[in-house]
C-alpha positions as CSV (number, residue, x, y, z in Angstrom):
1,X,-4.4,71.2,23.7
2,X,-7.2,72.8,21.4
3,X,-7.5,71.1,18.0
4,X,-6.5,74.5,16.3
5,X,-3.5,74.8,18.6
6,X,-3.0,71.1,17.6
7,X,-2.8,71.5,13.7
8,X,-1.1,74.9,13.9
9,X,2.1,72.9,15.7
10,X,1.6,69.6,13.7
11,X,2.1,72.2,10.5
12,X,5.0,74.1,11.8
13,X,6.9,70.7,13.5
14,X,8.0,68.9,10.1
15,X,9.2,72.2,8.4
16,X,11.1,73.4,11.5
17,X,12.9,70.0,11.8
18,X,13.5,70.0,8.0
19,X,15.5,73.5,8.5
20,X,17.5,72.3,11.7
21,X,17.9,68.7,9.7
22,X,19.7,70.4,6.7
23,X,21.4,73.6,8.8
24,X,23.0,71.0,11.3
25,X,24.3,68.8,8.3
26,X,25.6,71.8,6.5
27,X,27.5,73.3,10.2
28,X,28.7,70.0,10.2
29,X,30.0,69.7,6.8
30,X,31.5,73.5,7.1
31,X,33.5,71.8,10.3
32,X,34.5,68.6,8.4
33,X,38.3,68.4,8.1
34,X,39.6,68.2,4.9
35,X,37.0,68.0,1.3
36,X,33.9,66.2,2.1
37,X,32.2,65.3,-1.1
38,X,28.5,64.1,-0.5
39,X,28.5,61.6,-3.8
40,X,31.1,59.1,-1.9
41,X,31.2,60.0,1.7
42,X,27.9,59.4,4.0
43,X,25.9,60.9,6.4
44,X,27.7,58.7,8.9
45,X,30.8,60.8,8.4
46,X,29.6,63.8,9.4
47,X,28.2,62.3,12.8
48,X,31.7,60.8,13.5
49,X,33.4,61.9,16.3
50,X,36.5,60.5,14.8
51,X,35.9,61.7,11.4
52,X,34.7,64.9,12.2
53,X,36.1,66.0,15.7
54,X,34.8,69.9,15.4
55,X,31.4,69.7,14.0
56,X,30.1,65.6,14.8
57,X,27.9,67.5,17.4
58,X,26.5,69.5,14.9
59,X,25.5,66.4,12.9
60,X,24.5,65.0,16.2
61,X,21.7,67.8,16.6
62,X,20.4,67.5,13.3
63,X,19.6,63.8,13.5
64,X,18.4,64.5,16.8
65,X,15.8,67.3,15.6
66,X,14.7,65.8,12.7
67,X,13.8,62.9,14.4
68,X,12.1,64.6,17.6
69,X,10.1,66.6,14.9
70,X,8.5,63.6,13.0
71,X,7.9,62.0,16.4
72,X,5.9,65.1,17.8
73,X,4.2,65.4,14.1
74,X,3.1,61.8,14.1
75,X,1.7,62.4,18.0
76,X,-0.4,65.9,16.8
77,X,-1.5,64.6,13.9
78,X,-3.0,61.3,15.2
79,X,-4.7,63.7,18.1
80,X,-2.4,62.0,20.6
81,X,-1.1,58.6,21.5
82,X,-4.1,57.3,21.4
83,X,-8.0,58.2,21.3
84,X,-10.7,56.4,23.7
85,X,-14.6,56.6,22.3
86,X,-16.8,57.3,25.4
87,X,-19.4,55.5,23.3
88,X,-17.6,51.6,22.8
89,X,-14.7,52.3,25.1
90,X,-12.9,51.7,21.8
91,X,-9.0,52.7,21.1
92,X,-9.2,54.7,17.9
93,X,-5.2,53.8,17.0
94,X,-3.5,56.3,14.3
95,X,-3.5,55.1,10.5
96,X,-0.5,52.5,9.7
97,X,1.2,55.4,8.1
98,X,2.2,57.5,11.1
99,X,3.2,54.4,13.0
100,X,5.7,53.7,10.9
101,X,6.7,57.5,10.8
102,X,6.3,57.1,14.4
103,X,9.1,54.9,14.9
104,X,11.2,55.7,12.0
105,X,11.4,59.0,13.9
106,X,12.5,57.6,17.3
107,X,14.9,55.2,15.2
108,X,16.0,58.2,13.7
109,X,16.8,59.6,17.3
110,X,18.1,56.8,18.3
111,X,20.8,56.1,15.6
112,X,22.2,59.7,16.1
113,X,23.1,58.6,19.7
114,X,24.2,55.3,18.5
115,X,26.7,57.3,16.7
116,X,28.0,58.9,20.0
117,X,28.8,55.1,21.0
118,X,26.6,55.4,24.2
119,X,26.0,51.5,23.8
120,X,28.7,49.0,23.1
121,X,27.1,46.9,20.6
122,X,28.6,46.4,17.4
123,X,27.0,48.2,14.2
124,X,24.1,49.2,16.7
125,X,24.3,53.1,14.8
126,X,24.1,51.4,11.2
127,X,21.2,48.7,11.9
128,X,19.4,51.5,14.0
129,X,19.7,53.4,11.0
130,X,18.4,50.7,8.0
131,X,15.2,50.2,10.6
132,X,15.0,54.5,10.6
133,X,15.2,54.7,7.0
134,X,12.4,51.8,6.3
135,X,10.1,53.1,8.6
136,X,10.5,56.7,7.3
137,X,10.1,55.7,3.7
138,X,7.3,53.1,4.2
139,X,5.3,55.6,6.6
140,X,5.5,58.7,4.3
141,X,4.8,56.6,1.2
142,X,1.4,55.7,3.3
143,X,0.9,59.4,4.5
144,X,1.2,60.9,1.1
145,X,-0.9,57.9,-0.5
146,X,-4.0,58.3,1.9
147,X,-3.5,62.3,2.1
148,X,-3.7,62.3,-1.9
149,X,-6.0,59.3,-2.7
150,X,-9.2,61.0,-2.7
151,X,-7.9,64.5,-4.0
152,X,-6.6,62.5,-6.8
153,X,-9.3,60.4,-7.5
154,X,-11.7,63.5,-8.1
155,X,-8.9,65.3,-10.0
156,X,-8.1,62.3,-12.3
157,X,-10.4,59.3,-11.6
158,X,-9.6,56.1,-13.0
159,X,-6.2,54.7,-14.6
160,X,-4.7,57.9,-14.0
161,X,-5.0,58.3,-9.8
162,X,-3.5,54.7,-10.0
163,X,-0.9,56.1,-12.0
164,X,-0.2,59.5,-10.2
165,X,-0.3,57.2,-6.8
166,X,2.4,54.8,-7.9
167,X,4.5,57.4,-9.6
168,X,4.8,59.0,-6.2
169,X,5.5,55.7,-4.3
170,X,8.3,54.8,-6.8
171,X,9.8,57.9,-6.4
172,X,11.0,57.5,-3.2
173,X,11.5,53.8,-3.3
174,X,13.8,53.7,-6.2
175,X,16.8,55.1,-4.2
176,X,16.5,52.6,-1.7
177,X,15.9,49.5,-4.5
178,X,19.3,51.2,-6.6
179,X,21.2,51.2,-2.6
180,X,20.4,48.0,-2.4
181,X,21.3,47.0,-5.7
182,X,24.2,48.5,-6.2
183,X,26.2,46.9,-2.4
184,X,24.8,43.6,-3.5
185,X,26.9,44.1,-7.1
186,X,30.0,45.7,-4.6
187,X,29.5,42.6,-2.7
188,X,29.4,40.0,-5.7
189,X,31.2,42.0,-8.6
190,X,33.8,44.2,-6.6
191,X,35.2,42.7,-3.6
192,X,38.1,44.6,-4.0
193,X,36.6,47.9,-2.8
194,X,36.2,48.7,0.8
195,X,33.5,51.3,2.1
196,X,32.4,53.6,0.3
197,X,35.1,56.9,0.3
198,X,37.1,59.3,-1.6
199,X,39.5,56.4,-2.9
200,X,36.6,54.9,-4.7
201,X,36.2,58.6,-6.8
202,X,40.2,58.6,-7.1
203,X,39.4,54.5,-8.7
204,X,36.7,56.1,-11.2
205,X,34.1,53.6,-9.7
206,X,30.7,55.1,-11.2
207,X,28.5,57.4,-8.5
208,X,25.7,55.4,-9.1
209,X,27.5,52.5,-7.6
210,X,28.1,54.5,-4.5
211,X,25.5,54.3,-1.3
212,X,26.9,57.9,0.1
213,X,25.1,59.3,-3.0
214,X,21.7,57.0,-2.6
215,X,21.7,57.4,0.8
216,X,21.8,61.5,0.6
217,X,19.3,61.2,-2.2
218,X,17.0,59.3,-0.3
219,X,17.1,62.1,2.4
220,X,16.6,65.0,-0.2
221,X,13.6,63.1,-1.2
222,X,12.3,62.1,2.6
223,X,12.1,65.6,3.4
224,X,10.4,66.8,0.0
225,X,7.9,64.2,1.1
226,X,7.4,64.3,4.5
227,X,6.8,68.4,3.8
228,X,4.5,67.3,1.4
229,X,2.5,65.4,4.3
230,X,2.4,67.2,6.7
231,X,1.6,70.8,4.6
């Protein structure tokens, strides 16, 4: 494939898996029985078969696209698996960033089938996603940083590139930090609640204490991000 064919695809393949992301979620939801409110019910829900009996193959797609998107992304924009140098015989490997994106995106594949229980290993579709979601947010956080760095540095050299740099890194790693946070205070503080779910809203426990609305948060943001990457 030509380089211009190349970047023309690696530009189209993260927006077109943002729109099938977000359109699968939102067929799914419009299938869900009963209310489904995103600040106390996850993503999970959605991709249940149980839960969601009429539209869990809709949420079963999305995953699915999203996923194959940032995997074929990651390939175009690294040239390719990998790059041999006729001169060395050196293996020019792609930048840290897009291998973590690399394999958040085929953890991100493979936690939407883990939801279809294709493999009979206990909390196989939760840890596949946890190793998805730190991938995802590790890799873009390097993408955007070494995308931006020297843009930044010639727009505002000094203190304030350091500054505009971290802003953007916090950004996307406070919602994982406050996820994290707020099941270890569930854990300690509030054994009394089970997972998160409507009965928690009916309780008046806080949103912020609830991982539904982190977790969807963190995917808002993810997709902001990884649009800003790869545009």
């Amino acid at each position: 494939m030509s380089r211009g064919w190349r970047q023309g695809f690696s530009h189209v393949a993260i927006p077109a898996g943002s729109v099938a992301l977000w359109a699968g979620l939102l067929e799914a939801r419009r299938h869900f029985p009963g209310e489904f409110d995103w600040r106390y019910m996850t993503v999970s829900r959605l991709l249940s078969a149980r839960d969601n009996p009429m539209g869990y193959g809709w949420g079963i797609v999305a995953i699915e696209s999203c996923g194959a998107a940032i995997l074929l992304w990651t390939l175009l924009a690294s040239g390719g698996p990998s790059i041999s140098s006729a001169r060395d015989n050196a293996t020019i490997r792609p930048a840290p960033g897009l291998r973590m994106l690399r394999w958040g995106g085929i953890c991100t594949m493979a936690s939407g089938l883990a939801a279809l229980r294709v493999a009979r290993v206990p909390k196989l579709h939760e840890m596949l996603t946890l190793v998805a979601f730190v991938c995802l947010c590790v890799g873009v956080v390097r993408v955007v940083h070494d995308r931006t760095s020297r843009y930044v540095a010639r727009q505002a050299p000094g203190w304030r590139a350091r500054l505009v740099k971290g802003t953007a890194s916090g950004l996307l790693g406070a919602p994982v930090a406050l996820a994290g946070l707020a099941q270890a205070y569930i854990f300690y503080a509030r054994p009394d609640l089970h997972w998160v779910g409507l009965e928690w809203r009916a309780r008046g426990v806080p949103v912020y204490l609830s991982f539904a609305f982190w977790e969807w948060t963190t995917f808002a943001l993810l997709t902001v991000y990884l649009l800003a990457g790869a545009l």
